[in-house]
C-alpha positions in Angstrom: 0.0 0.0 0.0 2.6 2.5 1.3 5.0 1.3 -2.0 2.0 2.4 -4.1 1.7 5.8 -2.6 4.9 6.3 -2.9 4.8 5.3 -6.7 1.9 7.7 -7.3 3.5 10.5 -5.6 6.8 10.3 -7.5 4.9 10.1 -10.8 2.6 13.4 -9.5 5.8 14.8 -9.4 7.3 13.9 -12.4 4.6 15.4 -14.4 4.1 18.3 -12.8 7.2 19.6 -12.7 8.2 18.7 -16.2 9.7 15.1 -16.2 11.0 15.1 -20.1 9.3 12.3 -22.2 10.8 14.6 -24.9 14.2 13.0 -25.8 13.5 10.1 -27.4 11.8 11.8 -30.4 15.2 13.9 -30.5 17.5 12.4 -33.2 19.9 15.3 -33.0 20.8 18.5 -30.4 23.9 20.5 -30.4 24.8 23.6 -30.4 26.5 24.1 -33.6 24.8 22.2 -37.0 25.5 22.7 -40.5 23.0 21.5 -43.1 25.3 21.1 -46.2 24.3 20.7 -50.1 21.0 21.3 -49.2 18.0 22.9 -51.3 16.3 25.9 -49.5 13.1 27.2 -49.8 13.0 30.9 -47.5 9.3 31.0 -47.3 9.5 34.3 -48.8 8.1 33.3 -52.5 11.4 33.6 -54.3 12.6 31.0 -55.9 14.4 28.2 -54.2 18.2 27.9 -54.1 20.0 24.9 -54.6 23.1 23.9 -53.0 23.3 25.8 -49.9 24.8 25.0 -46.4 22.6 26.3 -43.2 24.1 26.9 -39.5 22.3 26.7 -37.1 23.5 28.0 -34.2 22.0 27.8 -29.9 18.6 27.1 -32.0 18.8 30.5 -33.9 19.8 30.3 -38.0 23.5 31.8 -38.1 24.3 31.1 -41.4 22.7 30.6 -44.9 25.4 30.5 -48.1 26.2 28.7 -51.5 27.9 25.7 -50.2 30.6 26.6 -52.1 31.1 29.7 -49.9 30.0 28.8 -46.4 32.4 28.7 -43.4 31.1 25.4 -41.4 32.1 26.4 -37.5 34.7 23.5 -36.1 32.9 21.1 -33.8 30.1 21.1 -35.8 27.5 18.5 -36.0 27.4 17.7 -40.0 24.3 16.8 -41.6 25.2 16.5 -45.2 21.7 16.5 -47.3 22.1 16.1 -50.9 18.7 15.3 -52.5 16.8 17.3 -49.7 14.9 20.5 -49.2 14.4 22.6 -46.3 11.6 24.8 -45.7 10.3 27.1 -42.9 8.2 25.3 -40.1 4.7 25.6 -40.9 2.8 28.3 -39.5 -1.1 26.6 -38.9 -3.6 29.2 -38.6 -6.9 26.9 -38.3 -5.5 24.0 -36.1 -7.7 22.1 -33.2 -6.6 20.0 -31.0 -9.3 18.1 -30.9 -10.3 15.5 -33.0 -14.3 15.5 -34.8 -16.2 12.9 -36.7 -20.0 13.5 -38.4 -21.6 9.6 -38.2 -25.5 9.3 -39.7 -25.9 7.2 -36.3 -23.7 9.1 -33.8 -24.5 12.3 -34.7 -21.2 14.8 -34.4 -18.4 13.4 -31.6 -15.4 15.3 -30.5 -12.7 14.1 -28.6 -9.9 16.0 -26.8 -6.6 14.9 -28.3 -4.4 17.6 -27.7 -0.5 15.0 -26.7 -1.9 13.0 -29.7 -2.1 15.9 -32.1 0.5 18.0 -30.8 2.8 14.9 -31.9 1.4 14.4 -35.2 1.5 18.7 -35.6 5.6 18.4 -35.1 6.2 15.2 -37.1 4.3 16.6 -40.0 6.8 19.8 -39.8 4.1 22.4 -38.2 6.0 24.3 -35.7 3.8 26.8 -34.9 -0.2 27.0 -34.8 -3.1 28.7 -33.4 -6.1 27.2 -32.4 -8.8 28.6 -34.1 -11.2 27.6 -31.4 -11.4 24.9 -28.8 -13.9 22.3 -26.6 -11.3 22.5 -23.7 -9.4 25.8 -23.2 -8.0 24.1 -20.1 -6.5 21.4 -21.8 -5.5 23.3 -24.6 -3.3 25.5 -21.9 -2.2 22.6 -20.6 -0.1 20.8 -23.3 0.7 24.5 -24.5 2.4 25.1 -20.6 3.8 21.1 -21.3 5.6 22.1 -24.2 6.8 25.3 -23.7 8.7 23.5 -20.6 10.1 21.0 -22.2 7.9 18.0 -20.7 6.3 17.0 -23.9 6.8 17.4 -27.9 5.1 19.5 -29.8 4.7 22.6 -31.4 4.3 26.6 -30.6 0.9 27.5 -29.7 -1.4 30.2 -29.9 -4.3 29.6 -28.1 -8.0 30.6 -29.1 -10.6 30.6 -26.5 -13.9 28.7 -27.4 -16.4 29.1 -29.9 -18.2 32.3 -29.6 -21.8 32.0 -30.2 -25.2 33.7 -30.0 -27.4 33.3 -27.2 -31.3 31.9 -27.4 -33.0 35.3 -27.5 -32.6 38.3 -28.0 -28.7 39.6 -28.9 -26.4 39.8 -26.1 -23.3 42.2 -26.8 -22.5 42.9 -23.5 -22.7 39.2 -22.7 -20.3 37.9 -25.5 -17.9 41.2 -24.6 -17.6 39.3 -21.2 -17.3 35.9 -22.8 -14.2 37.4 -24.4 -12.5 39.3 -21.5 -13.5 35.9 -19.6 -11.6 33.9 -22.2 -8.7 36.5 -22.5 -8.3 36.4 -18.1 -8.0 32.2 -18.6 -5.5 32.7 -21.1 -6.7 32.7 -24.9 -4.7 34.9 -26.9 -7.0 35.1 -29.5 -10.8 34.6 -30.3 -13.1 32.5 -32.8 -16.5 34.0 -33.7 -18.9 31.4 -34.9 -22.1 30.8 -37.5 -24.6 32.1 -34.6 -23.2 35.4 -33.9 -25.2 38.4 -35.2 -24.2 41.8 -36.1 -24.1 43.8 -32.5 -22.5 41.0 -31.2 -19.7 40.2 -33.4 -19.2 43.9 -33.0 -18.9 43.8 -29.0 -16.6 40.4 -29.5 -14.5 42.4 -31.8 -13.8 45.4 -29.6 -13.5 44.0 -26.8 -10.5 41.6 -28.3 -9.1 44.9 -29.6 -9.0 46.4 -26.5 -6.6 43.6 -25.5 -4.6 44.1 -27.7 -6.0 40.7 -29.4 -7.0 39.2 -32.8 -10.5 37.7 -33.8 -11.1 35.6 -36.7 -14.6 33.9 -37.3 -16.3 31.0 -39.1 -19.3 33.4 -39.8 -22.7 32.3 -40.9 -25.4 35.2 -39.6 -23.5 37.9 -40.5 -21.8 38.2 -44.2 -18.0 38.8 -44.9 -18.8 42.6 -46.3 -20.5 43.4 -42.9 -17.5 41.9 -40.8 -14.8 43.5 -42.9 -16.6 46.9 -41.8 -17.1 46.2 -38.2 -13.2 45.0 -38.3 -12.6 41.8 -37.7 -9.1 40.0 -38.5 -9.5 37.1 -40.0 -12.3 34.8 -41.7 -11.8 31.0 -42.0 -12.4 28.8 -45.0 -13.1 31.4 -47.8 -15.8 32.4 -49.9 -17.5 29.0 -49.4 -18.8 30.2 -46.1 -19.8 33.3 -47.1 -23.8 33.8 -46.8 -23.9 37.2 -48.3 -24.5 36.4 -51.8 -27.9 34.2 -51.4 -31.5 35.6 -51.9 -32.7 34.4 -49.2 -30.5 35.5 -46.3 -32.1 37.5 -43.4 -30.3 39.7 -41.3 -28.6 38.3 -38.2 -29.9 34.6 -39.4 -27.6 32.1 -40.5 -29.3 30.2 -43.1 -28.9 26.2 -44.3 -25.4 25.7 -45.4 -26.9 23.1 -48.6 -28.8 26.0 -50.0 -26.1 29.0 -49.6 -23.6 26.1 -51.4 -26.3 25.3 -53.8 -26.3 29.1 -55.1 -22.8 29.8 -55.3 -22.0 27.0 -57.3 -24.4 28.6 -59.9 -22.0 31.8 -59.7 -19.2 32.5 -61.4 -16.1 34.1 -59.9 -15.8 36.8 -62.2 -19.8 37.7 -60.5 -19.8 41.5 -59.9 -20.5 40.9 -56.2 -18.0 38.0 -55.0 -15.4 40.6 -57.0 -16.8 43.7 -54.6 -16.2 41.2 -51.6 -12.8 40.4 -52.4 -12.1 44.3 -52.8 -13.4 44.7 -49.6 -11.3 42.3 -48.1 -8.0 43.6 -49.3 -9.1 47.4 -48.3 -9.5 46.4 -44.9 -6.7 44.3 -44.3 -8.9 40.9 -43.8 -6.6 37.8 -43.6 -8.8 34.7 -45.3 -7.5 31.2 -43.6 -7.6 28.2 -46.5 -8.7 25.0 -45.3 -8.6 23.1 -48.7 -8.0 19.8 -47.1 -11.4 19.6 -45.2 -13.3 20.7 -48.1 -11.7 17.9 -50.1 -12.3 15.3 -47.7 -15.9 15.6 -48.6 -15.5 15.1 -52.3 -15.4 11.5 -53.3 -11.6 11.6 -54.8 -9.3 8.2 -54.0 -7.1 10.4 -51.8 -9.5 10.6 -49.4 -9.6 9.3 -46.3 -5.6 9.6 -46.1 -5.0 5.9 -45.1 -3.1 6.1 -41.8 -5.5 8.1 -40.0 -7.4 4.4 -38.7 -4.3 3.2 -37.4 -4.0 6.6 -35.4 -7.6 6.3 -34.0 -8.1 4.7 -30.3 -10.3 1.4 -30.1 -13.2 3.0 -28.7 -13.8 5.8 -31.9 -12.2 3.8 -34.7 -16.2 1.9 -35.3 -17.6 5.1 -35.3 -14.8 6.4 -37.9 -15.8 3.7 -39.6 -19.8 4.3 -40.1 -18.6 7.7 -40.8 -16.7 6.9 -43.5 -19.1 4.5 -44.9 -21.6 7.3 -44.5 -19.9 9.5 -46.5 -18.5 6.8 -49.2 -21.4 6.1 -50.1 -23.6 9.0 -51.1 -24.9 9.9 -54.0 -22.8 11.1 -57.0 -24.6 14.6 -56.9 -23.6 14.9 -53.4 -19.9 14.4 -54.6 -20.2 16.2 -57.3 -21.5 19.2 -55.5 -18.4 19.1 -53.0 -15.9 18.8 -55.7 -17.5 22.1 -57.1 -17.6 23.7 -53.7 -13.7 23.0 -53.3 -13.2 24.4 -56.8 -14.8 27.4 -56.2 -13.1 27.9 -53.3 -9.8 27.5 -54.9 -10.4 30.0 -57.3 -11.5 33.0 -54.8 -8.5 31.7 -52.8 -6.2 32.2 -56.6 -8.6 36.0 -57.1 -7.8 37.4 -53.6 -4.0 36.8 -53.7 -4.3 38.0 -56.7 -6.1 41.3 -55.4 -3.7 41.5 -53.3 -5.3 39.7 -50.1 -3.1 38.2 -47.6 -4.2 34.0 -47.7 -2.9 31.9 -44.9 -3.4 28.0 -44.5 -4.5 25.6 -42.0 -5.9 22.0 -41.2 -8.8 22.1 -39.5 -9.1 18.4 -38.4 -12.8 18.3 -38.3 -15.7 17.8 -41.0 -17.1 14.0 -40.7 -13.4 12.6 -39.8 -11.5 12.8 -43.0 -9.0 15.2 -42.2 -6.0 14.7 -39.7 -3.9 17.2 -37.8 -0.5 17.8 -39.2 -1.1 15.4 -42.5 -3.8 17.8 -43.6 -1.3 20.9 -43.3 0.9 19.2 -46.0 -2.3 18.0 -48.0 -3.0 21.5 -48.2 0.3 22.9 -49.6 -0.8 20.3 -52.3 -3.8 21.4 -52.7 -3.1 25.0 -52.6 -0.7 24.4 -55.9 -3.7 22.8 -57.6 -5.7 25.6 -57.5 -2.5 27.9 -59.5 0.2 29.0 -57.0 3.6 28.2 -57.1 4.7 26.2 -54.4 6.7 28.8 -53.4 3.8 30.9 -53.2 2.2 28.1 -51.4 4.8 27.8 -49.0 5.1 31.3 -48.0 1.2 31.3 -47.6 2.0 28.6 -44.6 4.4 30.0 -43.2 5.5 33.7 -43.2 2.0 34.4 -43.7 0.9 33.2 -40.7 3.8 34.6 -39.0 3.3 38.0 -40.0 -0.6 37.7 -38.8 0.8 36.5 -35.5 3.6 39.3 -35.1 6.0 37.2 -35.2 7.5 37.3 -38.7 10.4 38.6 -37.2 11.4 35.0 -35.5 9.7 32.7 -37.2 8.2 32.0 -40.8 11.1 32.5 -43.2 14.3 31.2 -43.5 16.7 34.1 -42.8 19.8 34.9 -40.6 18.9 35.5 -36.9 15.4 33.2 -36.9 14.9 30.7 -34.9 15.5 27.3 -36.6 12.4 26.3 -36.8 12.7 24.4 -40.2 11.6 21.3 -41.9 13.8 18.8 -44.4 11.7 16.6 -47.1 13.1 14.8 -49.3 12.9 15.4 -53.2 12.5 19.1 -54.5 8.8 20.7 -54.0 9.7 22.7 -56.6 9.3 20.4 -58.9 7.2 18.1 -57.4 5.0 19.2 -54.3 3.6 16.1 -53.4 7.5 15.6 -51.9 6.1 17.6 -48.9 4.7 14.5 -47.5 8.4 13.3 -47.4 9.8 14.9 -43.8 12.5 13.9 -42.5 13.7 15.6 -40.1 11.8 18.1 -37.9 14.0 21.2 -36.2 12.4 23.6 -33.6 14.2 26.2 -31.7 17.6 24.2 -33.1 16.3 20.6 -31.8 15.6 18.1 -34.7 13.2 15.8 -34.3 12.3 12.5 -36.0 9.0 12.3 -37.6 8.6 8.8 -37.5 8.8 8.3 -33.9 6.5 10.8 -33.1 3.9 8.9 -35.1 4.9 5.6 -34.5 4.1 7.0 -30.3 0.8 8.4 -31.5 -0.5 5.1 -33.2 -4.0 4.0 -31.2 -3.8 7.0 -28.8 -6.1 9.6 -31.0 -9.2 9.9 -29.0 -8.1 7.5 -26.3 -9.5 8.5 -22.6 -6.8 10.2 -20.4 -6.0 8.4 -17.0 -3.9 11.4 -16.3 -6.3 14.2 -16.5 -6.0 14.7 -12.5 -2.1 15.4 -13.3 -3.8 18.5 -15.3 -3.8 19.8 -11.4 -1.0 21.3 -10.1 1.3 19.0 -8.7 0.6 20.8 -4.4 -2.4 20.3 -4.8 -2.8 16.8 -5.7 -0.1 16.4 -2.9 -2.1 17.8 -0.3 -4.9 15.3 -1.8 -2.4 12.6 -1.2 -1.3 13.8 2.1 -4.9 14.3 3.5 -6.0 11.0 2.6 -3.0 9.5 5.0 -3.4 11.7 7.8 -7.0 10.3 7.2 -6.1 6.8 7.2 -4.0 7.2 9.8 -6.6 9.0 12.0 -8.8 6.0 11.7 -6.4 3.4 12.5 -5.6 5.3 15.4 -9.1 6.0 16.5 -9.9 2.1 15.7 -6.8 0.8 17.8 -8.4 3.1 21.4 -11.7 1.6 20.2 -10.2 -1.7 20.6 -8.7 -0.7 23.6 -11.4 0.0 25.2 -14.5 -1.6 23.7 -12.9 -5.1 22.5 -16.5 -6.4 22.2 -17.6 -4.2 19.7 -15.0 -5.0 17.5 -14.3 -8.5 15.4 -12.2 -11.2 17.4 -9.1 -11.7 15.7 -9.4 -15.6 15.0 -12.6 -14.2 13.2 -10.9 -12.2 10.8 -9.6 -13.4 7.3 -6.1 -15.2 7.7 -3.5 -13.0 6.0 -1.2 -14.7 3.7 2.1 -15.8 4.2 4.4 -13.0 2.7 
């Protein structure tokens, strides 16, 4: 008993006060590394260079010449990389980390996954994200606090408080402006307007971010793209396809049934006068759009969808209801197909129009919709994807990386490859330049200088996605599930105490001893 106290305690401990599981996802740390005949890709949208040696230097990028030129620093630690690439680490602007499937039977079911995902965010050469919205901001700051003290692997996060949504009733701005100070005071460092919201109250959600200094994007539904641009928000997620602005039947402050807004823009052209006013819009008041080309896809019916390993990451208990999900959506009707593969066309021809406008487009995963989409492997499905609908992969690099940076005032550190960053950079190997499908080839992870091997993290994340967590009490801080611990044994020991004077005193009222159970012989 007291040997499993004991135990408990020293694991208590070990997670609270940062135990590292980290180091055996490391495959190299030092100081000092030079990345020789390497290809680099700066995130900036220039052309790639090939070639090249890169120093990196206590985690920050010292160096970045033709190899032909470069001065390696003695005691380096080598890593010779003809027939790779290195980019910037991603930059995930609509990342969860929490995992959702849509099943006919089940209805919608979301799971916290945020170890599992920040794994499979790393391995998949995202570095940084922000959450754009959460089911547990608790948890959320928990992994974030994990990581940023070493204890577990992951990547840089920006957390976004829950989903802000209307109330039943009639508007409620002052109530959502205290949702958001609420949400700021726990920690968020950004917010995430939702479909429900209506006009005075994405207006009181957006001032009262500003007045924190923070950012607010939304997934809007009740209130069109136009109207938000005016009232100021940041950021709007997904694109035109979740725009309700442009059908007839729209009512103010009502968010009307996502098949029949799809079912009229399909019938538009992106040339129409309006969606061309809407992108003008956009651009004159600084609106960032997030792409999310993966999850769009994932409802189409092409082969590459459902990307095959995501089973093997599921836990036991969700995988059946992946599974009747996926069936679900397998098997409808070639209209229904149809109408999604249209829906992700159009949407990759606004997001080709408003770079093109000059709009600033930044990318993300958002591993939700019925299940199809995975964190991490859905941030390099989208660089595909983004080249499909006309960019340049270096275009389509820059949009997931210094993009985002720049958005999260950070372009300074992170983002692009340049002298003084922090190394936060991803190898593949093959040349996306000429190929990007050679993005889903990574290597070799590095973050803040530490590189990390991709297939370990995966390989630890196998059968853990959606799993339930034994060690959500270790979410506590570590005192006070000690003094949980230590109140129990004073407890215990109370009552033995009080039940030996009992004895003492009172034998009769106790068991006689030949009555008792015979212990075992040790």
């Amino acid at each position: 008993m007291w040997q499993w106290i004991v135990g408990f305690v020293a694991i208590v401990l070990l997670q609270g006060c940062g135990g590292s599981g980290v180091d055996r996802y490391v495959r190299t740390r030092s100081r000092v590394i030079a990345m020789t005949h390497v290809r680099v890709i700066d995130g900036t949208g220039r052309p790639g260079k090939d070639d090249q040696t890169l120093i990196i230097q206590d985690g920050r990028i010292s160096g970045l010449s033709n190899a032909s030129d470069a001065r390696v620093p003695a005691g380096a630690d080598i890593l010779d990389l003809p027939g790779r690439t290195v980019i910037p680490g991603l930059v995930g602007m609509h990342e969860h980390l929490f995992y959702q499937i849509e099943s006919p039977s089940s209805g919608t079911v979301a799971v916290a996954a945020q170890a599992a995902f920040a794994r499979l965010y790393l391995a998949s050469g995202v570095t940084t994200i922000r959450t754009a919205g959460t089911v547990d901001l608790g948890g959320d700051l928990r992994i974030k606090r994990l990581i940023d003290g070493g204890s577990e692997p992951g990547p840089k996060i920006h957390v976004t408080g829950p989903y802000l949504n209307a109330r039943a009733g009639v508007p409620d701005p002052e109530g959502i402006a205290r949702e958001v100070a609420a949400q700021a005071e726990q920690g968020a460092t950004s917010m995430k307007a939702y479909t429900t919201l209506r006009t005075s109250e994405l207006r009181a959600a957006i001032t009262a971010a500003h007045e924190r200094g923070l950012r607010i994007t939304g997934h809007l539904c009740a209130v069109g793209y136009r109207e938000a641009a005016s009232l100021g928000i940041d950021n709007l997620e997904h694109g035109l396809v979740m725009d309700t602005e442009f059908y007839s039947g729209k009512e103010p402050d009502i968010c009307p049934s996502q098949g029949d807004v799809l079912g009229e823009l399909l019938g538009m052209d992106i040339t129409n006068a309006a969606i061309q006013e809407t992108i003008r819009q956009l651009v004159r008041h600084g609106v960032r759009v997030t792409s999310t080309l993966a999850v769009l896809e994932s409802y189409t019916a092409r082969d590459s969808i459902p990307d095959p390993r995501i089973p093997i990451l599921l836990a036991s208990r969700i995988r059946g209801t992946f599974d009747t999900a996926h069936d679900a959506w397998s098997e409808r009707d070639s209209a229904g197909s149809r109408a999604w593969a249209g829906v992700l066309r159009k949407e990759m021809q606004f997001e080709r129009q408003f770079m093109a406008a000059g709009g600033r487009l930044m990318a993300g995963a958002d591993p939700t919709g019925w299940g199809g989409t995975m964190a991490g492997f859905a941030d390099l499905r989208g660089l595909e994807l983004l080249v499909e609908a006309g960019l340049t992969p270096e275009q389509a690099i820059k949009v997931s990386t210094a993009n985002g940076a720049d958005f999260l005032r950070e372009s300074e550190t992170i983002g692009s490859i340049e002298t003084g960053n922090q190394a936060d950079l991803v190898v593949i190997r093959g040349n996306p330049s000429a190929n990007i499908s050679d993005v889903q080839s990574v290597e070799l992870v590095f973050k803040d200088g530490v590189g990390y091997d991709p297939a370990a993290l995966i390989a630890a994340t196998e059968g853990t996605v959606g799993q339930y967590d034994p060690g959500r009490l270790l979410r506590w801080p570590p005192f006070i599930v000690m003094l949980g611990v230590v109140l129990v044994l004073v407890a215990v020991r109370v009552f033995r105490f009080s039940r030996s004077r009992l004895s003492a005193s009172s034998p009769i009222l106790l068991p006689k001893p030949e009555a008792r159970s015979p212990k075992p012989e040790a």
